[in-house]
ChimeraX commands (.cxc) that place a marker at each C-alpha (Angstrom):
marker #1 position 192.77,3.30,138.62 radius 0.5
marker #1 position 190.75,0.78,140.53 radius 0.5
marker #1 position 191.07,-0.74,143.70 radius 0.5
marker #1 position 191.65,-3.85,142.62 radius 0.5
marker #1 position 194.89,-1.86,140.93 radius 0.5
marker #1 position 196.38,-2.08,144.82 radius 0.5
marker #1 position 196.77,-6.15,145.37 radius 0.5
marker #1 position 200.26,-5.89,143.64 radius 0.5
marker #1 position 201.55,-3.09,146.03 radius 0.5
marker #1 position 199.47,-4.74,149.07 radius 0.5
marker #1 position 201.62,-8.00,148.30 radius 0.5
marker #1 position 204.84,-5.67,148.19 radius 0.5
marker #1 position 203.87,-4.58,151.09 radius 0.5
marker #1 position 203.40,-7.72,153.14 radius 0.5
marker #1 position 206.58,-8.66,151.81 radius 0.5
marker #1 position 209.09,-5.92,152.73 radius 0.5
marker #1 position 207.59,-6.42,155.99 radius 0.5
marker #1 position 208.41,-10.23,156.47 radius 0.5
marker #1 position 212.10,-9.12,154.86 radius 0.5
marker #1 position 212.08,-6.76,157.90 radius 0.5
marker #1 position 211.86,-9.13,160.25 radius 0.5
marker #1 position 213.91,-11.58,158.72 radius 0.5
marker #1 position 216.86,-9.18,158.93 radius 0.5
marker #1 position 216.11,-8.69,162.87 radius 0.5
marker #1 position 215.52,-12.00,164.04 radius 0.5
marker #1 position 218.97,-12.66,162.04 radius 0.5
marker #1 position 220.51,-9.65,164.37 radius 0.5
marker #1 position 218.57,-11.38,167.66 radius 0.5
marker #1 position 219.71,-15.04,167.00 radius 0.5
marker #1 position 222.56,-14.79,165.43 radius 0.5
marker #1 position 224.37,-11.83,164.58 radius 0.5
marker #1 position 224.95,-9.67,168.06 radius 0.5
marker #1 position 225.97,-12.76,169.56 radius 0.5
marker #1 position 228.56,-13.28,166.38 radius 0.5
marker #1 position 230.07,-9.48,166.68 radius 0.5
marker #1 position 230.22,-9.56,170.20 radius 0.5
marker #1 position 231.98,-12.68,170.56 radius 0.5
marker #1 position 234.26,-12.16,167.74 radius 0.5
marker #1 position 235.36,-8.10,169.63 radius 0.5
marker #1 position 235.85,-10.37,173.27 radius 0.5
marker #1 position 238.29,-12.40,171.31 radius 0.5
marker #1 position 240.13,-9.50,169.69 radius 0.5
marker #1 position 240.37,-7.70,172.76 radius 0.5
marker #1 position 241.20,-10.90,175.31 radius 0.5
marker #1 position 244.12,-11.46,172.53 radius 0.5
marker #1 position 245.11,-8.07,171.87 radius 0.5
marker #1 position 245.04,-6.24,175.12 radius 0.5
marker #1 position 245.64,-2.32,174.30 radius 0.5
marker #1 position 242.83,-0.25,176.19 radius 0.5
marker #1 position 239.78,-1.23,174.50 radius 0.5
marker #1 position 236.21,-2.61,175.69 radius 0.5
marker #1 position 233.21,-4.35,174.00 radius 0.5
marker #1 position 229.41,-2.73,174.66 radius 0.5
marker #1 position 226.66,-4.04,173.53 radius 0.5
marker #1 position 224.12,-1.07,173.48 radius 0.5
marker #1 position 220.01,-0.23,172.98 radius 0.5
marker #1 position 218.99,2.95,171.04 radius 0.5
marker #1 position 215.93,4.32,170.52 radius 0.5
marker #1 position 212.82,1.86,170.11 radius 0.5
marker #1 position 214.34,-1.53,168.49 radius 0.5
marker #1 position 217.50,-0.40,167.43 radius 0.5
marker #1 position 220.81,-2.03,168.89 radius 0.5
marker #1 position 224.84,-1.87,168.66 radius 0.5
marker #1 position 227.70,-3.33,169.67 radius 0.5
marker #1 position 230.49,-1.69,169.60 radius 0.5
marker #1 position 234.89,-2.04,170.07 radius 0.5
marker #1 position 235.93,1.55,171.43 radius 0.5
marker #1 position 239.21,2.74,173.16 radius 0.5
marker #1 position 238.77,3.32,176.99 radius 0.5
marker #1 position 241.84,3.05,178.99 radius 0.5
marker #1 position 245.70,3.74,177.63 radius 0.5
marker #1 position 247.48,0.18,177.01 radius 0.5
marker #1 position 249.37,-1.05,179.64 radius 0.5
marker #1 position 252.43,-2.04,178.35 radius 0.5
marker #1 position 253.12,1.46,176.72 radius 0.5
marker #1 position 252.44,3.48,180.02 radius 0.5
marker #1 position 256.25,3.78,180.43 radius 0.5
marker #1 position 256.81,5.22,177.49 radius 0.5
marker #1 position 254.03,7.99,178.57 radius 0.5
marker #1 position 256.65,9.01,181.37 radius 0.5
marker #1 position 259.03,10.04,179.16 radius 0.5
marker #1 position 256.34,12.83,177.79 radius 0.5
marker #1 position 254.83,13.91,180.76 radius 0.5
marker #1 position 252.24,16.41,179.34 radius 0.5
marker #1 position 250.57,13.29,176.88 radius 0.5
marker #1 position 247.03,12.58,177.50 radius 0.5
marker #1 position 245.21,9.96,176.32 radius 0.5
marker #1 position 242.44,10.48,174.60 radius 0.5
marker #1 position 239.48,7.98,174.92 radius 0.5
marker #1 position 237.60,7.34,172.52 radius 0.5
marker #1 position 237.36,5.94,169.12 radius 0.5
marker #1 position 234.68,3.22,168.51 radius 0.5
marker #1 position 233.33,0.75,165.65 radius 0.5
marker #1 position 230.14,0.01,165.86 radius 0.5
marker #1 position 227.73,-1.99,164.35 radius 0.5
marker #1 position 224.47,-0.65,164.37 radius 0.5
marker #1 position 220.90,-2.11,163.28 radius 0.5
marker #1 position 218.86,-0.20,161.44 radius 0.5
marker #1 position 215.33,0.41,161.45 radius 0.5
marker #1 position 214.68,-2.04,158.01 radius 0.5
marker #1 position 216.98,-4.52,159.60 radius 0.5
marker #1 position 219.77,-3.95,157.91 radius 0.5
marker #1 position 223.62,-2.92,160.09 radius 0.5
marker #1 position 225.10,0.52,159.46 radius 0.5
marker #1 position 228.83,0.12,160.31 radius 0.5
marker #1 position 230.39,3.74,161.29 radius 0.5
marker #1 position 233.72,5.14,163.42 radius 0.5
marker #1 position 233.38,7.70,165.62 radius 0.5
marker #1 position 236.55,9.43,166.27 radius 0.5
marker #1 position 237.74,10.19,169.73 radius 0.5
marker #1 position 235.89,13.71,170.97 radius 0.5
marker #1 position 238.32,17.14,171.61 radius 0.5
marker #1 position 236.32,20.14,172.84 radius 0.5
marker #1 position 238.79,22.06,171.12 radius 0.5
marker #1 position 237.50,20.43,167.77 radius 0.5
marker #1 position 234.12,19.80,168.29 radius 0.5
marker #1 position 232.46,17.64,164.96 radius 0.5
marker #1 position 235.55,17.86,162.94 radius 0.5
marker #1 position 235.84,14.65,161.45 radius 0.5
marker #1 position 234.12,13.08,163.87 radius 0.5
marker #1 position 232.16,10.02,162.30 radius 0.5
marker #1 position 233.15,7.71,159.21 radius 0.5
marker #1 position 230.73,5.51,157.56 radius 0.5
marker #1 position 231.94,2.40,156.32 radius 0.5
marker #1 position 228.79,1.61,154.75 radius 0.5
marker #1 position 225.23,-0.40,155.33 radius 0.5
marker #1 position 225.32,-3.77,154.42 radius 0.5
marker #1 position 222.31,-7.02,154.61 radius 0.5
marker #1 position 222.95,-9.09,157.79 radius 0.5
marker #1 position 223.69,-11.95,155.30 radius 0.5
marker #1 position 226.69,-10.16,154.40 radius 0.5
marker #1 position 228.22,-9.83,157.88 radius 0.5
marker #1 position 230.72,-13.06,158.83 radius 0.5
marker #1 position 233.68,-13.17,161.18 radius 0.5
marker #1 position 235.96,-12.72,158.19 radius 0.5
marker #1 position 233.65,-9.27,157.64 radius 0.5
marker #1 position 233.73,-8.40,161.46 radius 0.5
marker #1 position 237.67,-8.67,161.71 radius 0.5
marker #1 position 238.08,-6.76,157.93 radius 0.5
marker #1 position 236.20,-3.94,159.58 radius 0.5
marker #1 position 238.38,-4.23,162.34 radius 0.5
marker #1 position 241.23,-3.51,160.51 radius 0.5
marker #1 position 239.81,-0.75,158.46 radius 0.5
marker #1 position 239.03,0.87,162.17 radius 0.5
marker #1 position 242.62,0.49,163.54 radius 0.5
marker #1 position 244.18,1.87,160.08 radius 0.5
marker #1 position 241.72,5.03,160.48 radius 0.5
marker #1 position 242.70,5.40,164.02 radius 0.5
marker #1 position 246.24,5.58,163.09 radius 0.5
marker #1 position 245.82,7.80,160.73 radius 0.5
marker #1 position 243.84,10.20,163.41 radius 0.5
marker #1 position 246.68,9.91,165.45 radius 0.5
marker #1 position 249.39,10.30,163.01 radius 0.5
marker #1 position 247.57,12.65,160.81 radius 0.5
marker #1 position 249.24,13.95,157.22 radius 0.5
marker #1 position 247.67,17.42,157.33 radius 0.5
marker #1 position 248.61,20.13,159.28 radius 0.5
marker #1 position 244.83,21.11,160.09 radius 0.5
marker #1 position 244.15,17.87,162.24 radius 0.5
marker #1 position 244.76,17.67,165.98 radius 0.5
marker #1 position 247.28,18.83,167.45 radius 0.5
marker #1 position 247.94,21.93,165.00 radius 0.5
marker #1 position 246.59,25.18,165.12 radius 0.5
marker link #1:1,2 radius 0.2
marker link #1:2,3 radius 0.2
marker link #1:3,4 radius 0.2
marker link #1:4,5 radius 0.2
marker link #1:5,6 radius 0.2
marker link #1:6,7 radius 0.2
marker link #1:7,8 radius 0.2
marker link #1:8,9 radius 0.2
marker link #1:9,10 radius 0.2
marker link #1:10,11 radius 0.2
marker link #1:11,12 radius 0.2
marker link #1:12,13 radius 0.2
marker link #1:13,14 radius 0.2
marker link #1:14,15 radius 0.2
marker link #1:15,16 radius 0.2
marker link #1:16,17 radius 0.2
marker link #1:17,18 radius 0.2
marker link #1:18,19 radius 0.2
marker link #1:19,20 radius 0.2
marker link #1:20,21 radius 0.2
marker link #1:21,22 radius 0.2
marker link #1:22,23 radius 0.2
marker link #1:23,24 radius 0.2
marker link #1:24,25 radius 0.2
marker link #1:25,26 radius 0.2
marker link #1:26,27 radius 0.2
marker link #1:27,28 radius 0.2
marker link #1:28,29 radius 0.2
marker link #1:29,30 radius 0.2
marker link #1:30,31 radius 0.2
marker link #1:31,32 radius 0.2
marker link #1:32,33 radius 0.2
marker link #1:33,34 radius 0.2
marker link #1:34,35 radius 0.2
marker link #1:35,36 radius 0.2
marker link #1:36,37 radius 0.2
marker link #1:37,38 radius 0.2
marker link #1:38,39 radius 0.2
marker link #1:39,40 radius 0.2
marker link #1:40,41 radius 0.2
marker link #1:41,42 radius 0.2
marker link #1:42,43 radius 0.2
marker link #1:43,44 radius 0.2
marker link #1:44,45 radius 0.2
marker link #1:45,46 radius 0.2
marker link #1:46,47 radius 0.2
marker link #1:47,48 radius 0.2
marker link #1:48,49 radius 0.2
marker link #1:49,50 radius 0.2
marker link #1:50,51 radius 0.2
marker link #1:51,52 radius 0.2
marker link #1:52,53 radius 0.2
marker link #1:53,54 radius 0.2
marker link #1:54,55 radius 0.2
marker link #1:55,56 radius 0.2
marker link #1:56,57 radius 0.2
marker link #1:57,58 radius 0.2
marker link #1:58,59 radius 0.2
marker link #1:59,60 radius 0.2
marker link #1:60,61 radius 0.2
marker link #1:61,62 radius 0.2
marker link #1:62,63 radius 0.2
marker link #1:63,64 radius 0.2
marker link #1:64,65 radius 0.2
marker link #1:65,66 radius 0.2
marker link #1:66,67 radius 0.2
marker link #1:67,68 radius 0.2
marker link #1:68,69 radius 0.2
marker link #1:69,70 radius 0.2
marker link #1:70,71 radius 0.2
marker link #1:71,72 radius 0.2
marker link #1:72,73 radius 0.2
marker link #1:73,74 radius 0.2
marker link #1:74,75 radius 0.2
marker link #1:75,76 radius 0.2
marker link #1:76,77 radius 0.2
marker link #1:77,78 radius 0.2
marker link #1:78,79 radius 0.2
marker link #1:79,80 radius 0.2
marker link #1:80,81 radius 0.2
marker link #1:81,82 radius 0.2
marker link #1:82,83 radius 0.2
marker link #1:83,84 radius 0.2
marker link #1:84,85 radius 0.2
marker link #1:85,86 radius 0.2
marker link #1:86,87 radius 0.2
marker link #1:87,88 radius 0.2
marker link #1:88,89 radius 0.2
marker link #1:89,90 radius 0.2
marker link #1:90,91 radius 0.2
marker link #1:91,92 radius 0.2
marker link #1:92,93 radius 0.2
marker link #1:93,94 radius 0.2
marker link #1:94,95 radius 0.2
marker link #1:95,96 radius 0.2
marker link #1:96,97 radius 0.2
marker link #1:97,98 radius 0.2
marker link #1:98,99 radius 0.2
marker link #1:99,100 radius 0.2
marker link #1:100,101 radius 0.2
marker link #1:101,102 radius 0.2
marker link #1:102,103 radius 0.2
marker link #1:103,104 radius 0.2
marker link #1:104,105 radius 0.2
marker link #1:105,106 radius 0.2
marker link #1:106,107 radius 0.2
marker link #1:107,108 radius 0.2
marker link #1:108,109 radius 0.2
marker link #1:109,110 radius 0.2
marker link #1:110,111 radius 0.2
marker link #1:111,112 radius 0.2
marker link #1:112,113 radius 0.2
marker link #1:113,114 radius 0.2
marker link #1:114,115 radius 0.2
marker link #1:115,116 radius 0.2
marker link #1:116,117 radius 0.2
marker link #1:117,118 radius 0.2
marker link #1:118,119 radius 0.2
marker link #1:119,120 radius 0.2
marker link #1:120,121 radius 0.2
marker link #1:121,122 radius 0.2
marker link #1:122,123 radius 0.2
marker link #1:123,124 radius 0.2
marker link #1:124,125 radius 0.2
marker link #1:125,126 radius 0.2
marker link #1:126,127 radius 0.2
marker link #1:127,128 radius 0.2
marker link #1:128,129 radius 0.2
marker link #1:129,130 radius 0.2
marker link #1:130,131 radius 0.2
marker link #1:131,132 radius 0.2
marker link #1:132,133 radius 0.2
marker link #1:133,134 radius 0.2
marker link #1:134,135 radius 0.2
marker link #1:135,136 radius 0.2
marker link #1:136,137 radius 0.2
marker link #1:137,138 radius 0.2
marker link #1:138,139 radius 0.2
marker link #1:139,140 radius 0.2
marker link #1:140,141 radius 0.2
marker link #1:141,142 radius 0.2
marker link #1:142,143 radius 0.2
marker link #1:143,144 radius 0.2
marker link #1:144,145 radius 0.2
marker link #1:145,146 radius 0.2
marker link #1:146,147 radius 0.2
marker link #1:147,148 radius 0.2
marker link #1:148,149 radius 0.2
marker link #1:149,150 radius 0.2
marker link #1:150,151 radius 0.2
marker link #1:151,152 radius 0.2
marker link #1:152,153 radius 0.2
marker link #1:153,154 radius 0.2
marker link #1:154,155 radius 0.2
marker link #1:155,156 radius 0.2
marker link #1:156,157 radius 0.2
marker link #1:157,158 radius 0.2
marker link #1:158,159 radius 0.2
marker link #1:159,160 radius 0.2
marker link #1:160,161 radius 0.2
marker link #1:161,162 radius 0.2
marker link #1:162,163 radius 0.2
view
């Protein structure tokens, strides 16, 4: 093979690259922004314990993220009638960027030390930024609350709450 052999993987190269930071400068300019402002609106209309965080990983790598923090207020009363419930906190999606640009969207279950990594992350999958709309953000949504549920309502007798 000759050098010369190398121009069409050089031009690959240079390519992925500029698709790289395509995909970021779409998370910079438009896309945080979009999932953050679409979460405030869910949870200013929709008021039942939960917060929106925008967060910074390692190197370049963001998130925001809809998670459970507080107990909603208008069931508190019907905590009283159970007095040993606890609320768990907990229970976040998030929508991560990736290194290559493109957003990993996971749940992370609420933590018990008494079950430590049991079921503890889903993936929902890693899609292009292209892909991700308001329509997308509030489908995810929904796929979050119905796995919640289900970790609070659980089918199988090996999930909390059973021994």
């Amino acid at each position: 093979m000759k050098i010369e052999h190398l121009e069409e993987r050089i031009t690959d190269y240079k390519a992925s690259i500029e698709t790289v930071v395509e995909k970021k400068t779409l998370w910079k300019s438009v896309l945080k922004g979009l999932i953050k402002d679409t979460f405030d609106t869910i949870v200013a209309r929709y008021d039942i314990g939960w917060k929106v965080q925008e967060l910074s990983w390692i190197y370049t790598n963001e998130a925001v993220n809809i998670s459970f923090d507080s107990f909603p207020p208008e069931l508190i009363d019907c905590t009283n009638r159970v007095p040993a419930y606890q609320f768990i906190r907990g229970g976040s999606l998030v929508f991560s960027q990736t290194y290559n640009g493109d957003i990993f969207v996971f749940i992370l279950f609420p933590y018990i030390e008494s079950k430590p990594g049991e079921g503890d992350m889903q993936e929902l999958g890693t899609f292009n930024p292209g892909e991700i709309t308001e329509k997308f953000i509030v489908e995810k949504v929904d796929e979050f609350l119905k796995a919640m549920i289900r970790w609070e309502l659980p089918n199988k007798k090996n999930k909390v709450g059973f021994s």
